[in-house]
C-alpha atoms as an extended CHARMM CRD file, in Angstrom:
* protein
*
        85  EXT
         1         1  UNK       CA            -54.0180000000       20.3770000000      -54.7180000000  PROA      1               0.0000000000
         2         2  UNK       CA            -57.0100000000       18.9720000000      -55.8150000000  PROA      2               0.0000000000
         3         3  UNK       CA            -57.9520000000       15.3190000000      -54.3040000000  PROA      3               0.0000000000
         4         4  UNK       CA            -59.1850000000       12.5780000000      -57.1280000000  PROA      4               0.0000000000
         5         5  UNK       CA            -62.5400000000       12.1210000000      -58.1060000000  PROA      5               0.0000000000
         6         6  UNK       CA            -64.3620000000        8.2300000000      -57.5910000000  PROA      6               0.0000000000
         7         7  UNK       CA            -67.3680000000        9.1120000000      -59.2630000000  PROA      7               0.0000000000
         8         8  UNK       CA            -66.1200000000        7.8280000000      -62.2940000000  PROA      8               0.0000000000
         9         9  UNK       CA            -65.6500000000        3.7700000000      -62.3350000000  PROA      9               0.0000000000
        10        10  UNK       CA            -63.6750000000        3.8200000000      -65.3390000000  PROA      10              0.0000000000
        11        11  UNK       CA            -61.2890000000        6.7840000000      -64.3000000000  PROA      11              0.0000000000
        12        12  UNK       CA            -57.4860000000        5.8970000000      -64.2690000000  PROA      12              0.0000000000
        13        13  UNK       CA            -55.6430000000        6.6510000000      -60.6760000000  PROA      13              0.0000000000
        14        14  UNK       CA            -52.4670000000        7.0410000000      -60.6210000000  PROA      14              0.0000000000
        15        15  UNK       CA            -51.2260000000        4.8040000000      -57.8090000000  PROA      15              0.0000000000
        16        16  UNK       CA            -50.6730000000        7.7750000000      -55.3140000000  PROA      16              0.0000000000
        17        17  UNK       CA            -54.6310000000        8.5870000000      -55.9300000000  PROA      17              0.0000000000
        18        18  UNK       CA            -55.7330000000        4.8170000000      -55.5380000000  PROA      18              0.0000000000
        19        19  UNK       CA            -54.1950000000        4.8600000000      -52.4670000000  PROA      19              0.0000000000
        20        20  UNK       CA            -55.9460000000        8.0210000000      -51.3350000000  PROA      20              0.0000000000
        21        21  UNK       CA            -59.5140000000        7.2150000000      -52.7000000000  PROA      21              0.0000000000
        22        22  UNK       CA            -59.1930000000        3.7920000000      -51.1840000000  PROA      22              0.0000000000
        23        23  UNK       CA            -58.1030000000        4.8440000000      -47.5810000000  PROA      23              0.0000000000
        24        24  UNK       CA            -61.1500000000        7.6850000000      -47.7840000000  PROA      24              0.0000000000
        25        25  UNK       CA            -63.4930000000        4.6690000000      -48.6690000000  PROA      25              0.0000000000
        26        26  UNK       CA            -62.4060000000        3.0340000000      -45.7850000000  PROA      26              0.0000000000
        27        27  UNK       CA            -59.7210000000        0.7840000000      -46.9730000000  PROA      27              0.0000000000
        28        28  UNK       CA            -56.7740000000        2.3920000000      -45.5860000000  PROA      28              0.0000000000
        29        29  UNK       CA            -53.0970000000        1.4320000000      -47.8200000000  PROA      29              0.0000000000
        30        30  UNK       CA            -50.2120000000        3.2610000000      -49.0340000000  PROA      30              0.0000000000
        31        31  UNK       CA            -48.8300000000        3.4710000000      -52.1050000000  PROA      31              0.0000000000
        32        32  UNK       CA            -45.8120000000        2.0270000000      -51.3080000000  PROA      32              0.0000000000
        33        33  UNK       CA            -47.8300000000       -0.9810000000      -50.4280000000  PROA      33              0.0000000000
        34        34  UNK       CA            -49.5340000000       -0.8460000000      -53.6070000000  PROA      34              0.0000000000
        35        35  UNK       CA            -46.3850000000       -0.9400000000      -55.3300000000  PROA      35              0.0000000000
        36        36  UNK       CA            -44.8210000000       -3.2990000000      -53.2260000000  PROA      36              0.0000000000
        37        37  UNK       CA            -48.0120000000       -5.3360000000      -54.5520000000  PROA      37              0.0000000000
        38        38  UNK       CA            -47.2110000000       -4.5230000000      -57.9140000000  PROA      38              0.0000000000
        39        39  UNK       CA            -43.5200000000       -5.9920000000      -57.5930000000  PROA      39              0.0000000000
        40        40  UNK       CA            -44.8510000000       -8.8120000000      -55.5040000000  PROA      40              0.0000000000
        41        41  UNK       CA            -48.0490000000       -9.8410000000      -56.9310000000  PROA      41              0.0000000000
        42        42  UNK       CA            -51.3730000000       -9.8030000000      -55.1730000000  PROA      42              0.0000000000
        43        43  UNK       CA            -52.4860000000       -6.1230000000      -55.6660000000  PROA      43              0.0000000000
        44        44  UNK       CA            -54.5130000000       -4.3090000000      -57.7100000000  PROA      44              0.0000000000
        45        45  UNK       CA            -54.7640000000       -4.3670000000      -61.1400000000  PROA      45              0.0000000000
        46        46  UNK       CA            -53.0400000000       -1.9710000000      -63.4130000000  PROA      46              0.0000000000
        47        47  UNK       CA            -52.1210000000       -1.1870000000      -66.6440000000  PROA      47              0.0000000000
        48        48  UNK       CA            -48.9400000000        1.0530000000      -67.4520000000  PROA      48              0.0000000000
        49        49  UNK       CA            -49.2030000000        4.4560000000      -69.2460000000  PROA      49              0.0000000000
        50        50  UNK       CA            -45.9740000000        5.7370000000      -70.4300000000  PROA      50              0.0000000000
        51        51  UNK       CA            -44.3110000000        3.9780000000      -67.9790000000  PROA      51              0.0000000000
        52        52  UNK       CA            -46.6510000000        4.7160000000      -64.4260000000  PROA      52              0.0000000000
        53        53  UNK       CA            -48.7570000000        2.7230000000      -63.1860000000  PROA      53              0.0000000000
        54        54  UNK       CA            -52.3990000000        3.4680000000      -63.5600000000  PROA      54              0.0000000000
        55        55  UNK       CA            -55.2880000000        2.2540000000      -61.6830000000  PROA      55              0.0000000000
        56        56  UNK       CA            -58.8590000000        1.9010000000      -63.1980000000  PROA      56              0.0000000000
        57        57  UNK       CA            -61.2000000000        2.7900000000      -60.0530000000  PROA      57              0.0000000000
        58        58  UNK       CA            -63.5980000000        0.1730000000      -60.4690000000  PROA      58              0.0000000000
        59        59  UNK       CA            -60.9350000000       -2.4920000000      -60.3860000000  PROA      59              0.0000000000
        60        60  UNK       CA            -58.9150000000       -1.0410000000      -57.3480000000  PROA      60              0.0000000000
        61        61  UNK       CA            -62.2840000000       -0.8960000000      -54.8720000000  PROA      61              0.0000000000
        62        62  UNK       CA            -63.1730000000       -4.1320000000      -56.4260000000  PROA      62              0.0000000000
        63        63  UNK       CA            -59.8910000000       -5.7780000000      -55.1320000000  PROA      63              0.0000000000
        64        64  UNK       CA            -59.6040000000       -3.8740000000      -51.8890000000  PROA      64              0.0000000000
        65        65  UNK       CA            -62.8490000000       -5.3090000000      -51.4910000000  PROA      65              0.0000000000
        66        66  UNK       CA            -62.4640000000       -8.9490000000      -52.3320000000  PROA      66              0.0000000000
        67        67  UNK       CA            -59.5650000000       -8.4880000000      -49.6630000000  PROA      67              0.0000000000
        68        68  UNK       CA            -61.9320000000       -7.9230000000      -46.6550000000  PROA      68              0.0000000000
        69        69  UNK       CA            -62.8060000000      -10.7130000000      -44.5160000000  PROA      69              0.0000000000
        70        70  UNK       CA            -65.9020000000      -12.4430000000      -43.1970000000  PROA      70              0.0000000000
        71        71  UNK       CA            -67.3780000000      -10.0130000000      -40.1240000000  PROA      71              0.0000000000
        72        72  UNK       CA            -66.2780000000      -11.7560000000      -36.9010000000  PROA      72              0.0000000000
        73        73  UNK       CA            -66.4540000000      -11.3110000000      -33.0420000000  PROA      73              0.0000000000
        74        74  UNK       CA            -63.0500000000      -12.8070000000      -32.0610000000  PROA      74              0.0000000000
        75        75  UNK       CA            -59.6370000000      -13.6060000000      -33.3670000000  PROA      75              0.0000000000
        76        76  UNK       CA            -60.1970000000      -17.1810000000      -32.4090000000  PROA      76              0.0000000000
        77        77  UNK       CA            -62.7810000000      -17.9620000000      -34.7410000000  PROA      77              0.0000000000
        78        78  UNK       CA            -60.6110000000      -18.4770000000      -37.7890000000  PROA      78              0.0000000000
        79        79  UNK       CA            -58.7390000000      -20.7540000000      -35.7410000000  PROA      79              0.0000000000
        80        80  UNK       CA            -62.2080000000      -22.6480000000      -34.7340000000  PROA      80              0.0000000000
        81        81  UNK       CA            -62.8070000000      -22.4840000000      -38.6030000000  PROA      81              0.0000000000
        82        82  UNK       CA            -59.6350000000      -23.8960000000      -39.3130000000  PROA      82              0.0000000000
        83        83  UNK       CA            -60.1090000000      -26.6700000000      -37.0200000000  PROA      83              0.0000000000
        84        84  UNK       CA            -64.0340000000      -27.4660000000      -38.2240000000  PROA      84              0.0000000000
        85        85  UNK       CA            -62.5650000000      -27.0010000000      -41.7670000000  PROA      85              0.0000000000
């Protein structure tokens, strides 16, 4: 089996792919959690293609990115953010 391609940004994933692409770019999910996103709002986006889901590549890195947080050295500084905030 082969593995999907990323050199493409404009390639549609199916979500199985999307999941595998992202966890090799070092974003590790499932696909069930991308379709448990998909029921429950907050994933990536995707349009539908006869029914499946399909993931442009751009988009999915793009939103597994704008889920990463701030680097930090400790679990208690978001609550010392929190607190300053």
């Amino acid at each position: 089996m082969q593995l999907a391609t990323t050199d493409d940004p404009d390639a549609l994933l199916t979500r199985k792919a999307v999941a595998e692409c992202l966890t090799r770019a070092g974003y590790p999910i499932s696909s069930a959690t991308l379709a448990t996103k998909a029921t429950r709002g907050g994933g990536a986006p995707y349009s539908l293609f006869s029914g499946r889901a399909l993931y442009r590549w751009s988009d999915a890195l793009a939103w597994a990115k704008s889920q990463m947080t701030a680097p930090r050295c400790s679990t208690s500084e978001v609550d010392a953010q929190r607190v300053a905030g």
